[in-house]
MARMIFI-593427 format. One record per residue: x, y, z of N, C-alpha, C in turn; residue in three letters. Coordinates in steps of 0.2 Angstrom, whole numbers, plus 2048, in hexadecimal, padded with zeros to 3 digits. Example, Ala and Ser with C-alpha at 12.3 -4.5 7.8 and 13.67 -1.06 7.14 Angstrom:
<pts>
8427E482783E7EA8278427F0827ala 8407F58238447FB824840800827ser 
</pts>
This chain:
<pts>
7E18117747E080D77A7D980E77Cunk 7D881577D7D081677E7C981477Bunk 7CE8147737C781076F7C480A771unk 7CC8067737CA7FF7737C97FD77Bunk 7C68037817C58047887C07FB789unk 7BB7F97857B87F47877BD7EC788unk 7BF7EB7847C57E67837C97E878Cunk 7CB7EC7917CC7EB7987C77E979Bunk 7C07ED7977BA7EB79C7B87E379Cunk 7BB7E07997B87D97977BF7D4799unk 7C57DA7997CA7D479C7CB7D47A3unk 7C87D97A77C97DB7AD7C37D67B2unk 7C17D37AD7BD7CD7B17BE7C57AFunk 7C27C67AB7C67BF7AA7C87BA7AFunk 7C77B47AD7CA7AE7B37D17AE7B7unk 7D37B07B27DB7B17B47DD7B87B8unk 7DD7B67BE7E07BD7C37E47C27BEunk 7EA7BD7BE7F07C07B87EE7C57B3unk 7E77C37AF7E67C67AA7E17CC7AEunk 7DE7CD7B27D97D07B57DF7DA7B8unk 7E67D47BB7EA7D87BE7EA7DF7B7unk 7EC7DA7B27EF7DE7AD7EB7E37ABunk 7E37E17AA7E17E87A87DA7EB7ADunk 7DC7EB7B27D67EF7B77DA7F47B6unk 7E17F77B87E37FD7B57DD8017AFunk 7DE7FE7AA7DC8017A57D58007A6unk 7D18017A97CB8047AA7CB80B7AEunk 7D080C7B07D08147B27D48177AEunk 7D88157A97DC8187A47D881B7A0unk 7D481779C7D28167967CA817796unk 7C781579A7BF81879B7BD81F79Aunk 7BA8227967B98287937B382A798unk 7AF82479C7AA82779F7A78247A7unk 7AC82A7A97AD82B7B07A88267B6unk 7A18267B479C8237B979E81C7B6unk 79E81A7B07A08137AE7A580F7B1unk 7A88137B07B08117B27AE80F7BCunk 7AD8167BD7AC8157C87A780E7C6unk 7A280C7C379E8077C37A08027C6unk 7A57FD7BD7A97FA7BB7AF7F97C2unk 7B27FE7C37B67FB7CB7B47FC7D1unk 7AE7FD7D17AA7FB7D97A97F47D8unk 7A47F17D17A47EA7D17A87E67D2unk 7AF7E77CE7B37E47CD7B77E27D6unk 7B67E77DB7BB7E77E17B47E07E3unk 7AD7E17E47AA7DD7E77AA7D57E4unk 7AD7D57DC7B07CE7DB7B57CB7DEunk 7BB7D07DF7C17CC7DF7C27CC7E6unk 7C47C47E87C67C27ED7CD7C27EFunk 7D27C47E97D97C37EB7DB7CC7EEunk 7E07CC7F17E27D27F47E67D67EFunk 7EB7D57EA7EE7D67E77E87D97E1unk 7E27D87DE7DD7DA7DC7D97E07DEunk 7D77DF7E57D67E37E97DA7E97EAunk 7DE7E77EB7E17F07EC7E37F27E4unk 7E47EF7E07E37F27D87DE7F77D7unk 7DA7F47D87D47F67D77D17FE7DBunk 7D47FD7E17D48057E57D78077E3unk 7E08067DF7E380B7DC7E080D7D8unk 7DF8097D37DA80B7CB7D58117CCunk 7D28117CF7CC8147D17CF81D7D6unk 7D481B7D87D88237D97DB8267D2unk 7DE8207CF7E08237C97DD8277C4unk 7D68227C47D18267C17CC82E7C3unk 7CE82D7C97CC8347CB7D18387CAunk 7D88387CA7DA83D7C97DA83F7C0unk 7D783B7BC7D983B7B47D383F7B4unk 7CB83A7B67C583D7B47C28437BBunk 7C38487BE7BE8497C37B78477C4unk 7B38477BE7AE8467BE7AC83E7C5unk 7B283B7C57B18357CA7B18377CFunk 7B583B7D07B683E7D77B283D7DDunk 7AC83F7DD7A683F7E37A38377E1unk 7A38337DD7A082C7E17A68277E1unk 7AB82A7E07B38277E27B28277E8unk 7B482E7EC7B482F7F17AF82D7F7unk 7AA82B7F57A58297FA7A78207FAunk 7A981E7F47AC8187F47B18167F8unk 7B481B7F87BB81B7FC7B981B804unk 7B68208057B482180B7B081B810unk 7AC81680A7AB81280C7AE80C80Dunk 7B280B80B7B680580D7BB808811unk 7BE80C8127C280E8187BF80E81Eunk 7B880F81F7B48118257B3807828unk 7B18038227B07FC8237B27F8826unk 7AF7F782B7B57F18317B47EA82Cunk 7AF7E98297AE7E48267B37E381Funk 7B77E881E7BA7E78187C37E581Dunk 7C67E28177CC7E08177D17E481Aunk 7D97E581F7DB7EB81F7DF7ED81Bunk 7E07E98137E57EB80F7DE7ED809unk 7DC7EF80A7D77F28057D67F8809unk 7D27F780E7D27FD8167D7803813unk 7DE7FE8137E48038137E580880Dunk 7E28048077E48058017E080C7FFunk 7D980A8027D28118057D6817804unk 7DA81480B7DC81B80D7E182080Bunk 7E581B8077EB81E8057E78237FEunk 7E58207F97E381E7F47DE8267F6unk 7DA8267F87D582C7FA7D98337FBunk 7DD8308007E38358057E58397FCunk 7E78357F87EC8377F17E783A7EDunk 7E183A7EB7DC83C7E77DA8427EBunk 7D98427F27D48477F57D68497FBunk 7DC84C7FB7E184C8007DC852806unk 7D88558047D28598087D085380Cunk 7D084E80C7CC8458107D0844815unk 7D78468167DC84681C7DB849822unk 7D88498277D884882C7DB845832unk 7DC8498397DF84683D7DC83E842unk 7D883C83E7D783683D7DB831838unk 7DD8338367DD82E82E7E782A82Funk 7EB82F8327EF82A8357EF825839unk 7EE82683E7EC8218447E681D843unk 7E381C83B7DF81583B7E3812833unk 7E88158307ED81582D7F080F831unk 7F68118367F880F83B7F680883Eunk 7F08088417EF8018427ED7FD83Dunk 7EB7FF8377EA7FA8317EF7F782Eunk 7F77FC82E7FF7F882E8007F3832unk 7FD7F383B7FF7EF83E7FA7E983Dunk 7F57E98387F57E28367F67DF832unk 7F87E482B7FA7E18278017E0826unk 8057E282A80A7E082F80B7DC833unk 80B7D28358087D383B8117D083Eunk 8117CE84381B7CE84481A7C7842unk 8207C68428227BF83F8237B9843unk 8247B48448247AE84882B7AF84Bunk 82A7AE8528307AD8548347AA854unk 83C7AB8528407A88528447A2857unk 84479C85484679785684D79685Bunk 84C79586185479486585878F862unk 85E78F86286178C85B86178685Eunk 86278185C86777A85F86D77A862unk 86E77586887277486A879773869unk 87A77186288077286088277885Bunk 87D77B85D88078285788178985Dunk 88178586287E78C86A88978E869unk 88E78A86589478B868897791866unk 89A79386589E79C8668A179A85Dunk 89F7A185B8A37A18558A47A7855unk 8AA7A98518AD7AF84F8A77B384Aunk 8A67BA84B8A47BD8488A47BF841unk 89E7BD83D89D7BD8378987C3834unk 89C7C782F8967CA82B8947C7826unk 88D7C682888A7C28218847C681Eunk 8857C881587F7CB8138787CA814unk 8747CD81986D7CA81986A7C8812unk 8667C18128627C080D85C7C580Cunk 85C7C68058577CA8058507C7803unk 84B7CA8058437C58038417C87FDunk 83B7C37FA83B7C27F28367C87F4unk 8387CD7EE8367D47EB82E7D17EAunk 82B7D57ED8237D37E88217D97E5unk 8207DC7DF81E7E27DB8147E47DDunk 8147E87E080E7EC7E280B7ED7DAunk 8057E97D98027EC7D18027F47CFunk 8047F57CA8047FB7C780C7FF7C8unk 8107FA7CA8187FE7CB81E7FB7C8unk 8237FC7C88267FB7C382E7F87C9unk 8307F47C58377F07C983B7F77CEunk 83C7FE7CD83E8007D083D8027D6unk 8358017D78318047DB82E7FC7DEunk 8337F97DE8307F57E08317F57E9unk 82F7EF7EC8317EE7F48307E97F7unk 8357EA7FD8377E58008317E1806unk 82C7E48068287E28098257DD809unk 8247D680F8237CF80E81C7CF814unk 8177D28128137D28148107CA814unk 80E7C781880B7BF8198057BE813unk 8057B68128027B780D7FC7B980Cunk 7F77BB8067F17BF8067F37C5808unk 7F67C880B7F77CF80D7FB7D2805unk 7FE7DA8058007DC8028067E1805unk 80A7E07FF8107E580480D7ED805unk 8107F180A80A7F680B80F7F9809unk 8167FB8068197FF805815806801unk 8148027F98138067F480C8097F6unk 8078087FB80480C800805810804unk 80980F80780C81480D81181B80Aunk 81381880481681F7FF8118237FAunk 80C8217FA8078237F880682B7FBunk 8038258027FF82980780582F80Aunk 80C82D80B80E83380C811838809unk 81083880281083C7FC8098427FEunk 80683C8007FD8407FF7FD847806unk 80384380A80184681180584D811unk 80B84C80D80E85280B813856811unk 80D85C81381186081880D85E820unk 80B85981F80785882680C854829unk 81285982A81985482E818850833unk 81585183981284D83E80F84883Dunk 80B84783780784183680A83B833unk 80F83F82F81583A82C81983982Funk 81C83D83382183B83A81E83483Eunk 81583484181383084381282A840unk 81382A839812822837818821836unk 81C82583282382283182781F838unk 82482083F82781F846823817845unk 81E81484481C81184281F80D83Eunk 82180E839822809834828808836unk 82E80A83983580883C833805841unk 82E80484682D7FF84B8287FA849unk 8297F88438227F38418277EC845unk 8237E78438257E18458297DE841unk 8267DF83A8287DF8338317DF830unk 8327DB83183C7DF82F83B7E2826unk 8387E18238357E481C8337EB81Dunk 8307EC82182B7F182082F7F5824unk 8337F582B8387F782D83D7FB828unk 8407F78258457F881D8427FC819unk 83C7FB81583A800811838807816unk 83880981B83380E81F83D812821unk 84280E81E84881282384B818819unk 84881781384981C80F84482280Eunk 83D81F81083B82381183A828818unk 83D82781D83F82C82684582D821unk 84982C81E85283181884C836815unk 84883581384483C80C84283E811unk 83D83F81583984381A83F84681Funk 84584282184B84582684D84C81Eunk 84F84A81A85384F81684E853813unk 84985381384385980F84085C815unk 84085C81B83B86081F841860826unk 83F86682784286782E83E866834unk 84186583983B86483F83E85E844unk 83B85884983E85985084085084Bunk 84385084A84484684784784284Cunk 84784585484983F859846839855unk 83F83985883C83185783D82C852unk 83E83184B84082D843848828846unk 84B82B84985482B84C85282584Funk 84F82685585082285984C81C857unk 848819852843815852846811849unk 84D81584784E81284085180C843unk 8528068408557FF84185D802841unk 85F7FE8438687FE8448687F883Funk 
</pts>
């Protein structure tokens, strides 16, 4: 696959998002040569105007650091810059951080959740309010359990159906799931700071993001000790 490393370079600019999606991966996989490769997906982020593209391409560039270190230091100035940009998008923003957070977890600072945090609450934004019913439907019925419908799975590039989620981010956004388990992978034992977003993702607006945020407060309640009132009190009933 390495030999044939140019054939992603040339498909990674293709008309077709589709085809673009497929192998910007493979410019961090398969590039033997580190500055090349950081080049190649700094350009490519300034091309692409789809959001679904956009955060590919931060991941890519993590993954790359962790394969090649030699990317490491103009990664991370990369990184640092588009997490600091108010002019860049908040699902790239986000992706920055998490993405940095996983590569160069010495980048974590008591900064880095609470601008985490507000960049959830916009690419989370609440949903439109629900309609008072009609007046013929106001009358009394007997109580029904009915299975909530579930919203259509959208697959975060680079993950596979299991790891998929339920997150229905509005459109142009991305679901921040496969983000947010990133970032709190990265965060490890900084239980306060993962306490603090996870209180956060249980009270988003989002009933998605809610849902996906109630298995991961299960893994952090069952793997660490420590004060879980607010996890308790903020999970959805």
């Amino acid at each position: 696959m390495r030999a044939h490393a140019d054939a992603f370079i040339a498909y990674a600019t293709d008309p077709d998002p589709r085809v673009r999606r497929a192998s910007i991966e493979g410019l961090g996989l398969f590039l033997e040569d580190a500055e090349r490769a950081v080049g190649l997906l700094q350009e490519r982020l300034v091309h692409e105007s789809g959001v679904a593209e956009r955060v590919l391409v931060v991941q890519t560039m993590a993954d790359l650091v962790l394969r090649l270190p030699a990317a490491a230091a103009p990664a991370r100035a990369w990184f640092d810059a588009l997490a600091d940009s108010g002019s860049t998008d908040a699902d790239t923003r986000l992706a920055a951080l998490a993405h940095r957070a996983r590569c160069a977890p010495d980048s974590i600072d008591d900064r880095t959740v609470p601008v985490v945090i507000e960049l959830l609450r916009r690419v989370t934004p609440a949903p439109p309010p629900e309609q008072d019913p009609a007046p013929d439907d106001r009358r009394p019925s007997r109580c029904v359990h009915v299975r909530p419908r579930r919203r259509a799975i959208r697959l975060f590039p680079g993950t596979s159906p299991q790891h998929s989620t339920t997150s229905n981010a509005t459109a142009g956004s991305m679901p921040p799931t496969p983000l947010l388990k990133a970032l709190h992978e990265a965060l490890g034992a900084r239980f306060d700071d993962r306490k603090a977003l996870l209180t956060e993702q249980l009270r988003s607006a989002d009933r998605a993001t809610r849902y996906d945020a109630i298995d991961m407060a299960r893994r952090l309640i069952a793997s660490w000790r420590g004060d879980h009132t607010d996890l308790a009190v903020h999970s959805p009933m």
